[in-house]
N, C-alpha and C positions, 0 to 999 in steps of 0.2 A: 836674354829671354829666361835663363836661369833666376834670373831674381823675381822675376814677373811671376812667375809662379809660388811664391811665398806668399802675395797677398791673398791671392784664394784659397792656399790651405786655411791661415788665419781665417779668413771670413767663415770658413765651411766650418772650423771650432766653435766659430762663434756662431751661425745656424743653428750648428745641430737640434738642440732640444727643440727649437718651434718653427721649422722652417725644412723639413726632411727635403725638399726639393732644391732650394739653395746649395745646403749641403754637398746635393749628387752633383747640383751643375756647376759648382765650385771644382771639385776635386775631376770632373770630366774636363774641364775647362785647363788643369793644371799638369794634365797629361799628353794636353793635344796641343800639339806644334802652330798648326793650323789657326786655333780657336786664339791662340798664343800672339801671333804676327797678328791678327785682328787686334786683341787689346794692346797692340802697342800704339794704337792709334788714339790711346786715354791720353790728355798731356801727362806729364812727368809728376806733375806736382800735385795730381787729382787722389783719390781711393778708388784706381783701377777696378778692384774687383767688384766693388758698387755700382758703379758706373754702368759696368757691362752687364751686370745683371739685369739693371734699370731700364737697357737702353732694349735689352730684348725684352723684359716683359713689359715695357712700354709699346713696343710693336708688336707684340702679340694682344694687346687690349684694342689696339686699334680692330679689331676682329678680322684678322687674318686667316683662312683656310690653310691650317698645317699641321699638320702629326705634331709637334711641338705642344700647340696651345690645351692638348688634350689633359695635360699634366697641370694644367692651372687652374687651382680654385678660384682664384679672380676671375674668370672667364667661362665656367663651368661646373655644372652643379655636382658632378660628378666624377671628380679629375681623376686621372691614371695615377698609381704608384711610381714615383722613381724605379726604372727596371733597366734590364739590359738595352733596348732600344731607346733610351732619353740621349745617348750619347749622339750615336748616328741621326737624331730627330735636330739634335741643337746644333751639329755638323753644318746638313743639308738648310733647318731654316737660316744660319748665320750667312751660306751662302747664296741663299735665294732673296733674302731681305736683305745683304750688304750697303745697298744703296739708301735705304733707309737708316738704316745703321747708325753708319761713318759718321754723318753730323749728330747724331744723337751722343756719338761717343768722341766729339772733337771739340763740342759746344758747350755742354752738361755738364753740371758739377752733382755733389753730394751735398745738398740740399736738402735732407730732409726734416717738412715742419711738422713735429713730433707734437699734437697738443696736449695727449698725455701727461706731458711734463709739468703741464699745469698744474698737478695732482702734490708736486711739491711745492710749487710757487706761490701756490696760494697759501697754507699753512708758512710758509718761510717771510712773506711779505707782511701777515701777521704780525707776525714774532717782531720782525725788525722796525715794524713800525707802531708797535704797541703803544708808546708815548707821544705819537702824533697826534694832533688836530687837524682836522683839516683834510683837504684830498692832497693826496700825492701823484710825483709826475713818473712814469714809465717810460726808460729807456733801452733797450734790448742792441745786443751787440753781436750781429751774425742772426738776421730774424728772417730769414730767408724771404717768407710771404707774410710774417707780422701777424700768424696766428696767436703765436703765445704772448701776445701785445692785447690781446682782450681777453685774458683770464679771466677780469670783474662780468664780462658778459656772457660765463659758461655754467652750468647749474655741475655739483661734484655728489659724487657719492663713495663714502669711504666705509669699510669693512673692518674691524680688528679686533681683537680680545678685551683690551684694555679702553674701549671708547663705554658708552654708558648708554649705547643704543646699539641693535644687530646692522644697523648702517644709519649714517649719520649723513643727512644731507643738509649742505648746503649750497651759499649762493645761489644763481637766478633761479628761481623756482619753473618760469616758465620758458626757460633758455630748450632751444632745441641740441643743443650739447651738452651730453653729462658727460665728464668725467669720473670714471670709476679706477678706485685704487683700494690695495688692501695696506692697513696699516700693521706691519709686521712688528714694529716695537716702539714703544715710549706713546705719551699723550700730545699729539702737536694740538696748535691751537688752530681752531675748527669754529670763526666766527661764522653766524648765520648770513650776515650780509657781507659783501666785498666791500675791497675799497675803495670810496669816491676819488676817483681817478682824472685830475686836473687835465694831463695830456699823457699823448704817448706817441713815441717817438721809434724808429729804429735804423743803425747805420750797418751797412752790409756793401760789402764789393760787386756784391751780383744780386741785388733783390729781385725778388720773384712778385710777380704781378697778379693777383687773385681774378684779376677783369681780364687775363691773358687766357686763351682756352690750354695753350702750348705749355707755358706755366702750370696753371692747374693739371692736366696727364703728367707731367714729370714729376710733381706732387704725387701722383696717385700712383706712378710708377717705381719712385722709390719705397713704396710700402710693399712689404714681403708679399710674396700672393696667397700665402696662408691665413695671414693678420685679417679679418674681415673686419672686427670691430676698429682695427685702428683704423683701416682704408675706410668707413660709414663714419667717423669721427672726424676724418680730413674733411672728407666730404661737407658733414654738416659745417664745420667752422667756418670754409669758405663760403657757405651759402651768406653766413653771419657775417665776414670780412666784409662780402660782396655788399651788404647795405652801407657801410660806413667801409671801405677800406683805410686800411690804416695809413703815417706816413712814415712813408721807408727812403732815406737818404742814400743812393750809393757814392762810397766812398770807403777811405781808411778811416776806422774808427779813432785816432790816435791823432787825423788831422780832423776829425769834423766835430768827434765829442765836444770839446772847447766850446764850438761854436753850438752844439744842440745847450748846453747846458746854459749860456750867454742867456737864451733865448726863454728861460724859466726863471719865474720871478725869485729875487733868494731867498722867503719863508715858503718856499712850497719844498718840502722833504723829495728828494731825487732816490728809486730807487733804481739800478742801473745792473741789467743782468743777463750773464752768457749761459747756458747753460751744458752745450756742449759744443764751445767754440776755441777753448785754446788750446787745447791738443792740435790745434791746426796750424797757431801760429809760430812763428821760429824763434829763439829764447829771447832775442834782441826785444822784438817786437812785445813780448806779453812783460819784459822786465818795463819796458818804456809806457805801457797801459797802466802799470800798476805804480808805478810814480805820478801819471798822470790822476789816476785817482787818490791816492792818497796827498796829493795836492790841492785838488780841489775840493777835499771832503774836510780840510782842513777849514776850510773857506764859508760852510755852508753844509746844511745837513744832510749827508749822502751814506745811500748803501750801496755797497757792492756786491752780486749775489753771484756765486761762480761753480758751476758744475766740472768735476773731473775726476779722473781716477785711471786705472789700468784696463786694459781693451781685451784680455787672455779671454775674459769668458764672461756673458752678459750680466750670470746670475750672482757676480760679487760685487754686481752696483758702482754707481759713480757716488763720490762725495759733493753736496752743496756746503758751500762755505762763504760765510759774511765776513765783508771786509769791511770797518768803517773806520774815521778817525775816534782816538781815547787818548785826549792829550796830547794831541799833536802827532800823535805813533797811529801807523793803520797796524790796525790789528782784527788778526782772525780767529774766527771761532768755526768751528763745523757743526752746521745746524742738524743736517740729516744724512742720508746714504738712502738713494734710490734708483731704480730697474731704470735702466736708459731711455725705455718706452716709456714708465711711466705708470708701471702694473703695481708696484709696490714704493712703500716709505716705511723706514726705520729713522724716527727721530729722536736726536741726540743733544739738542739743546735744553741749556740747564734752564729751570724754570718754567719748562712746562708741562712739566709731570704729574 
């Protein structure tokens, strides 16, 4: 139980600045024995402290009557501070909700489809397909509910010093999703239209279903309860998946890729991208992904687009980085460094400055 409680310090670090409530219920969570033998009920191989945070304020959106729910801005226009009674409030509901719980916390993963993320994908899909003709095909690796599988179908708006307008919008104009980001440094490239998108694809061990109601709340439950604009942006996407969902393969990406890519004609450019997915996988596994695309990219024009970096504190950004073949050798370059949500972009590819 000693170890179990490391993960919620970590998480409550990584809180702090925009989430004062995770925070408290992190570090309440990592004092109480109690709340302790509850989370061991995460599997082994999940991000326990996620989880349980999910799985309670997943049951507290269900509108539950409890001292607890008073503290959530997701559920109230007016939430309580973090005080000395959040402790004994998260006590009594973890007790009184148990039953609810347990499966929330033995079934659920960490899942969350972040469409934010878009905000880099879309300038990076740019950049790597600059010399393209033609539509390209989209294939997402770990896409939970296949949100960020229709990036071409989200209107953005981006902020920075160095753009040549006080915001710069592009893509769908009359898209009911915008994404907004600020661009903190370099000039990425910022076409007006997206791109005509042949197909799109994505493989995941647990896909999430957007026409599933259960899916959708675990979606809306792994968003902080402070985050309002994230959780309105989930929301809207799904409304958009919901016309057209997308298609989501489950399986090992490692045994299905082969066969997604089989299935794309070979002049349609492949771009194939995780964006905060291998930090999850064990070294075995992401060395065997990255042979497998630098095999096939040999073959056929492919990009590899791959989010990651260090987890200590949200605001030193993750790295995106393109892998393609040059010569036979995959080789990478690091286009930008962006907020894990998806609030910020610092771009650092040469050539678009």
């Amino acid at each position: 139980m000693t170890d179990l409680r490391e993960p919620f310090l970590d998480l409550a670090e990584w809180t702090a600045d925009t989430s004062p409530l995770y925070e408290r219920l992190c570090r309440i969570v990592a004092d109480e024995p109690e709340l302790l033998t509850l989370a061991e009920t995460v599997p082994a191989d999940r991000a326990v402290a996620n989880v349980f945070l999910a799985a309670v304020h997943c049951v507290v959106r269900r509108g539950v009557d409890h001292p607890l729910a008073n503290y959530y801005s997701s559920v109230t226009d007016d939430p309580r501070p973090p005080d000395g009674d959040l402790g004994p409030a998260l006590r009594d509901f973890c007790r009184t909700y148990a039953g609810a719980l347990r499966p929330l916390l033995t079934d659920r993963r960490t899942q969350t489809n972040e469409v934010g993320r878009c905000a880099v994908l879309y300038p990076a899909i740019a950049h790597v397909t600059a010399q393209t003709e033609g539509q390209i095909a989209l294939v997402e690796i770990g896409p939970s509910a296949g949100l960020n599988l229709a990036l071409d179908r989200y209107g953005y708006a981006f902020r920075g010093r160095d753009l040549d307008e006080d915001v710069r919008r592009v893509g769908r104009s009359d898209a009911p999703v915008t994404i907004r980001a600020t661009v903190e440094e370099g000039t990425p490239p910022l076409p007006v239209d997206p791109p005509g998108v042949h197909s799109r694809v994505g493989v995941d061990l647990n896909p999430m279903d957007v026409t599933d109601e259960a899916d959708v709340e675990w979606l809306g439950a792994l968003t902080w309860p402070e985050h309002d604009q994230r959780r309105a942006a989930l929301s809207d996407a799904v409304a958009v998946a919901r016309r057209d969902p997308p298609r989501l393969i489950e399986g090992d990406a490692i045994d299905e890729l082969p066969r997604i890519l089989d299935t794309i004609p070979a002049d349609v450019p492949v771009v194939v991208y995780s964006t905060l997915v291998l930090y999850q996988l064990p070294d075995e596994v992401r060395a065997n992904l990255r042979d497998l695309i630098a095999t096939r990219a040999r073959e056929r024009q492919l990009h590899w687009l791959t989010g990651s970096g260090a987890f200590d504190d949200p605001g030193d950004g993750l790295d995106l980085r393109w892998h393609r073949s040059v010569a036979g050798t995959l080789t990478t370059d690091r286009l930008a460094r962006y907020h894990p949500h998806g609030q910020w972009i610092e771009w650092h590819a040469d050539g678009d400055r």
